[in-house]
C-alpha positions in Angstrom: 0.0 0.0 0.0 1.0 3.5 -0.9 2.2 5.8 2.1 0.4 9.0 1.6 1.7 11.1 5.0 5.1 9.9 7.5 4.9 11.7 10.6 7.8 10.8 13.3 7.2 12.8 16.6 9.0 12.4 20.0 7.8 12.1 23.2 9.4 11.6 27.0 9.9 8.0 27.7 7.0 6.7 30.4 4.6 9.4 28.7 1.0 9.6 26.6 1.9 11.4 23.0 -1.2 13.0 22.3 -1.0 14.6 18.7 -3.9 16.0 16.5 -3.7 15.4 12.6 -5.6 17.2 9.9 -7.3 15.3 7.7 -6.3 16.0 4.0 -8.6 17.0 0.9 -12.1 18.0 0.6 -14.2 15.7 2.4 -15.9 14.8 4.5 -18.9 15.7 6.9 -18.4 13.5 9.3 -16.1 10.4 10.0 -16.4 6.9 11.2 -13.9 5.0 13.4 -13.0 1.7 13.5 -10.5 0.8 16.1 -7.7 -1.9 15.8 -9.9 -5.2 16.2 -12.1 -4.3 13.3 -15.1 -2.0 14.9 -18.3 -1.0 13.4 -18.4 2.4 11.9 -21.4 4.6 10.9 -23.8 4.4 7.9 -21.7 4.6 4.7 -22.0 7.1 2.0 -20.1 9.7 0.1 -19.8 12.4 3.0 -18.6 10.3 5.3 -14.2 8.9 6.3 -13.4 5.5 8.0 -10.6 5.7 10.4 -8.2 2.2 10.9 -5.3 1.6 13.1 -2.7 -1.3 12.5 -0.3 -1.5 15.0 3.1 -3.2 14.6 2.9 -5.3 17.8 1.9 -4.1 21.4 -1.5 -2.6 22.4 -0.2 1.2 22.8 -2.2 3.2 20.3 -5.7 4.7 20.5 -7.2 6.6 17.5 -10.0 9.0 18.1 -11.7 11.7 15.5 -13.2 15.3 16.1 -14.5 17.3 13.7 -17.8 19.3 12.9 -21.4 17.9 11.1 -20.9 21.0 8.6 -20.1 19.7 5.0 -16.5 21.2 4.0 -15.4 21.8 7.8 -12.0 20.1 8.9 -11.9 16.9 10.2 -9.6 15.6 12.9 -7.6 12.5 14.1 -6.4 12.0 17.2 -3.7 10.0 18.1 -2.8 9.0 21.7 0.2 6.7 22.3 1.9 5.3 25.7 5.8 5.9 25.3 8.3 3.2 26.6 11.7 4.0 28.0 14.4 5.3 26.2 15.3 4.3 23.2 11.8 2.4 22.7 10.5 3.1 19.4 6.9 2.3 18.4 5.2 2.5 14.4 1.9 1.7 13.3 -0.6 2.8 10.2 -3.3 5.0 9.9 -5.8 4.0 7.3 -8.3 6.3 5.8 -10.9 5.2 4.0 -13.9 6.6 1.5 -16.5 3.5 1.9 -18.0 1.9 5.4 -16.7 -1.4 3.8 -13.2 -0.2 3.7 -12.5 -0.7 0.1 -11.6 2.7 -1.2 -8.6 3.8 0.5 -8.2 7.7 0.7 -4.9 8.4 2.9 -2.2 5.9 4.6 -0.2 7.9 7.2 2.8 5.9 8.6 3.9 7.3 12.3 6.4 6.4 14.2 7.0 7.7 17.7 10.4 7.7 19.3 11.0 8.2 23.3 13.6 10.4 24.9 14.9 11.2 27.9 13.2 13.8 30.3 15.0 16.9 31.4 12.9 19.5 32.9 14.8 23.2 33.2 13.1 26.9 34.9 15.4 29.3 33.7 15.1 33.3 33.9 15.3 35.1 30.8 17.8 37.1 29.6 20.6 35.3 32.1 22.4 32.3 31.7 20.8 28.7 33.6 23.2 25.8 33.9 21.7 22.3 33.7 23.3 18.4 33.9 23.7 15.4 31.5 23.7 12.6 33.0 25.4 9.6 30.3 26.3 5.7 31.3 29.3 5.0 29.2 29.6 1.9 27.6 31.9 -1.0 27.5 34.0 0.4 24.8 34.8 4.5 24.7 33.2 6.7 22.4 34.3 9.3 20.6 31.1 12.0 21.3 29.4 15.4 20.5 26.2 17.2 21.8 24.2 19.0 19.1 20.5 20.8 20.4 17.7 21.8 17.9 18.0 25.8 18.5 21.7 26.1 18.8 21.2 30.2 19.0 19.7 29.8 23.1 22.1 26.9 24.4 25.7 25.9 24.8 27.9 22.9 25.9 30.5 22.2 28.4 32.6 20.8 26.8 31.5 22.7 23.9 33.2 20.1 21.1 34.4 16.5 21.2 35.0 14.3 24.3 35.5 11.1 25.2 33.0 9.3 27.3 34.5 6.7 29.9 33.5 3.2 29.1 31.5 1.9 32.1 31.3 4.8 34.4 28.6 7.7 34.7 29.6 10.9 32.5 28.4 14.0 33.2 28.2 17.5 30.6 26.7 20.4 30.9 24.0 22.8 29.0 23.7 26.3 29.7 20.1 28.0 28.5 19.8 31.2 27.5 16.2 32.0 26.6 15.3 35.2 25.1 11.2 35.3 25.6 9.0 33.9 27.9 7.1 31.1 27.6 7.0 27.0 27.2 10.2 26.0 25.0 11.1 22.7 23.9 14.8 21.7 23.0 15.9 18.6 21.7 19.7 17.5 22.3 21.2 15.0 20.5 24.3 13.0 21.8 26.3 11.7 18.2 29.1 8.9 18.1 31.5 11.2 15.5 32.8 7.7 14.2 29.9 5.3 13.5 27.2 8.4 14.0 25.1 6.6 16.0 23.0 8.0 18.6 24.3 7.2 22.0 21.4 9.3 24.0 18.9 11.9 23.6 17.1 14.2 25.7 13.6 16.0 25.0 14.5 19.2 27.5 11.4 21.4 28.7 12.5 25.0 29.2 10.4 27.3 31.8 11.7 30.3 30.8 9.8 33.7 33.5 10.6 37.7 32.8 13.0 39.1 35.6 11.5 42.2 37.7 11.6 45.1 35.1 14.1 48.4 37.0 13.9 50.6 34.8 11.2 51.9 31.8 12.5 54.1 29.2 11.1 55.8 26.4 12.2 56.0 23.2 11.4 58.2 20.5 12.6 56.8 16.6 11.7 57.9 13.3 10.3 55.3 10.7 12.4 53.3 8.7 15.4 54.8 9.7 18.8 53.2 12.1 19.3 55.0 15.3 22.4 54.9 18.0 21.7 55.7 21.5 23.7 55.2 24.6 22.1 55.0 28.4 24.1 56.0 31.5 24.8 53.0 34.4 26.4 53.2 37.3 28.8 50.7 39.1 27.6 50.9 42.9 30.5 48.1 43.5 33.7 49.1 44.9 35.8 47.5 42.0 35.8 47.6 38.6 33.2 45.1 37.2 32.7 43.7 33.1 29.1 43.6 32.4 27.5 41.6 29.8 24.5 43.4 27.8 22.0 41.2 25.8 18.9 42.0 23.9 15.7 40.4 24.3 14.7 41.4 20.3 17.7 41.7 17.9 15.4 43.0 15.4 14.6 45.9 16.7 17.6 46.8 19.1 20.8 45.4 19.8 24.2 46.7 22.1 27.0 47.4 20.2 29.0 46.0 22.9 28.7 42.5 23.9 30.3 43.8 27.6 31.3 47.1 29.1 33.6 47.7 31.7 33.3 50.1 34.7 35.4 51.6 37.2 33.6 51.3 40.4 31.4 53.9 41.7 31.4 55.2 38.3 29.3 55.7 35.5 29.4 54.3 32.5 27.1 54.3 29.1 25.5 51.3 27.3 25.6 52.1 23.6 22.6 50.9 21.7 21.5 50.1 18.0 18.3 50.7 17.2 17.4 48.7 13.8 14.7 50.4 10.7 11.2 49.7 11.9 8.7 50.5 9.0 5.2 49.5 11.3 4.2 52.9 13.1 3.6 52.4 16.9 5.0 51.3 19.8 7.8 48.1 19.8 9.0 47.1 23.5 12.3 45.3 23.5 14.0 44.5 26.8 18.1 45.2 27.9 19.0 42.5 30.2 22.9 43.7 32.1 24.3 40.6 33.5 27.2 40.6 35.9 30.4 38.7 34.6 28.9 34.9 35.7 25.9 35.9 33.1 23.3 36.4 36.0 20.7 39.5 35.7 21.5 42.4 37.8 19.2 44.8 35.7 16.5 44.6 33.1 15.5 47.8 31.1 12.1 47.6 29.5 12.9 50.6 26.2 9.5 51.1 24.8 10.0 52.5 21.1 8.0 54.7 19.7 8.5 54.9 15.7 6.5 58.1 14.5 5.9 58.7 10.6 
């Protein structure tokens, strides 16, 4: 049978992957389900889709459908699948079909769903937050590299190659560094660089919550034109102290400086560049200064106002 649609998610080992998918072309009013062990659907005409589920072994899969009575409206399937532990890996079939008696097949969706390891981070944005990997070595050494899906907001320790020790516990490190608020989810990859095999993988979910706000500063810019502007900051330290300046929105402002140095109980000035914005109104964009272990001592909220 032809494969119309491969999907391939990932889910933490020990978990219920609960996914919706859309059901392609114009269709369907309404649809019929019949499970894994050959159900009944509904009444059969030409308005109507029959769901059916063949699993590849195991009893982990439940298909379900929403959708609304209307002709033309989208219909859904819902997939709900019980993850083993890592490096489990589960497929089965979707089958679509036109007819109650399951002989005109209109899509054959192939999924696969792959478990990963858990790691559950609350970091604060704008500063840097330090997290462990935990990996078992094997009985031979390997020859290793960690690689994450959004390499802009994380880094390694080791950042490059190492050598895991064969039957001992390994740890590295990965250091978030989340620009926005919210629910993110990172995937990290650990790679054999001789036979590229996967040795382990993590699905990490990032907390990431806005520091206090210090300071509020308005900002006047003209549309569609680059601006530089510098801010004054003091150093209420007695010594001399680097501080690291980072941008919440790149876009629309950045430092010039990556860090400025400052005598202490002096002031200093933050430089600033202030990108074209052609929309007309107000764009907020946050300054987070960090002190020289990449923790927040201040966040400036710079509300900009671009005027025609």
């Amino acid at each position: 049978m032809i494969v119309d649609r491969n999907f391939r998610f990932f889910q933490s080992e020990g978990e219920i992957l609960k996914r919706t998918i859309q059901l392609l072309g114009e269709g369907a009013g309404s649809l019929g389900l019949h499970d894994y062990e050959g159900g009944e659907g509904g009444e059969g005409d030409g308005g109507h889709k029959y769901v059916h589920c063949v699993e590849m072994g195991g009893n982990r899969v439940v298909v379900d459908w929403r959708g609304s009575s209307q002709p033309g409206s989208p219909q859904e399937v819902l997939i709900k699948y019980r993850c083993g532990k890592f490096p489990s890996m589960g497929e089965f079939y979707v089958i679509v079909y036109d007819d109650h008696f399951q002989g005109v097949v209109h899509e054959c969706w192939h999924i696969v769903v792959q478990s990963r390891l858990r790691l559950d981070v609350h970091a604060s944005v704008g500063q840097s937050t330090k997290s462990e990997l935990v990996i078992q070595g094997d009985k031979f050494a390997r020859r290793v590299n960690l690689y994450a899906s959004s390499a802009a907001e994380c880094d390694f320790d080791p950042n490059g190659p190492f050598q895991l020790v064969p039957g001992a516990f390994n740890r590295a490190a990965v250091r978030f560094k989340m620009r926005t608020a919210g629910q993110h989810k990172v995937h990290i990859h650990m790679v054999d660089l001789d036979t590229k095999e996967l040795v382990c993988a993590w699905l990490v979910n990032v907390t990431s919550n806005l520091p206090v706000i210090t300071k509020v500063y308005d900002v006047v810019l003209p549309c569609d034109c680059s601006v530089s502007k510098k801010l004054s900051f003091s150093n209420q330290w007695d010594k001399s102290r680097r501080y690291k300046l980072l941008s919440s929105d790149e876009g629309v402002m950045r430092p010039r400086q990556e860090s400025v140095d400052i005598e202490a109980r002096a002031v200093g000035y933050l430089r600033l560049f202030f990108h074209p914005i052609e929309e007309v109104g107000t764009h907020e964009v946050i300054l987070f200064v960090n002190d020289e272990d990449d923790q927040n001592e201040e966040a400036f909220l710079l509300k900009c106002h671009v005027s025609a």
